[in-house]
N, C-alpha and C positions, 0 to 999 in steps of 0.2 A: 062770217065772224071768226072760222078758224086760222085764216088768211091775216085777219087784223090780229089777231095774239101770236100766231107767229111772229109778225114783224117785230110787236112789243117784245118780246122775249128775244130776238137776234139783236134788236138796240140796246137790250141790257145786257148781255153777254159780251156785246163788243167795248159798250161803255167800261165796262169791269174789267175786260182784261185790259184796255189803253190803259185804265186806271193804275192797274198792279204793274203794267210795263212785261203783259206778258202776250203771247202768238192770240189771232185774234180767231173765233170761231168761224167756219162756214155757215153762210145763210142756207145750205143745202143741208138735207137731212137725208140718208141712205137707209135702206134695211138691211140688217145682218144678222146673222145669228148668234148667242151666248156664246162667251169664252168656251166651255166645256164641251158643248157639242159636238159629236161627231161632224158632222158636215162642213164647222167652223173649222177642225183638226186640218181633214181634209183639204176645205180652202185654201187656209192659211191666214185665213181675216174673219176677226173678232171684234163684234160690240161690247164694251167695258167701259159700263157707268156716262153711256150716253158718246163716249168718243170713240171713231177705227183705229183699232190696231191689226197690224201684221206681223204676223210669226218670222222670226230670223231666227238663225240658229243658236243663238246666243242670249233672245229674250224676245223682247216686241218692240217694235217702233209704232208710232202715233201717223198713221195717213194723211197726207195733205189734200185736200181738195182739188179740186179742177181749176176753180175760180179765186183761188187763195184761200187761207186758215186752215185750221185741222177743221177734220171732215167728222160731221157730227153724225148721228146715227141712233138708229133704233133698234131693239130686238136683245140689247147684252142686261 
């Protein structure tokens, strides 16, 4: 069953963004830890509001997947 709502949920995400004409998401979800965490600091890659970011020195950029789309994710 979690398999089948996944799928439904990556169909509407990708639906919605072709819709708005915007990057489509990954059907992959990662773990990572909250922006603020030390560990994340550390890293340099942070979960924020379900998408990866990477620390740059100048702000964050948005992680692209393996497989294409920004790479989505859990734990921020």
């Amino acid at each position: 069953m979690a398999s089948y709502c996944q799928g439904i949920e990556n169909m509407a995400l990708h639906s919605e963004a072709r819709h708005h004409g915007r990057p489509v998401p990954s059907a992959s979800i990662i773990e990572l830890l909250p922006l603020r965490s030390e560990p994340a600091k550390t890293l340099g890659y942070a979960c924020i509001g379900g998408q990866a970011f990477k620390r740059l020195d100048n702000g964050r950029e948005q992680v692209s997947a393996a497989a294409g789309g920004w790479q989505r994710c859990r734990g921020g």
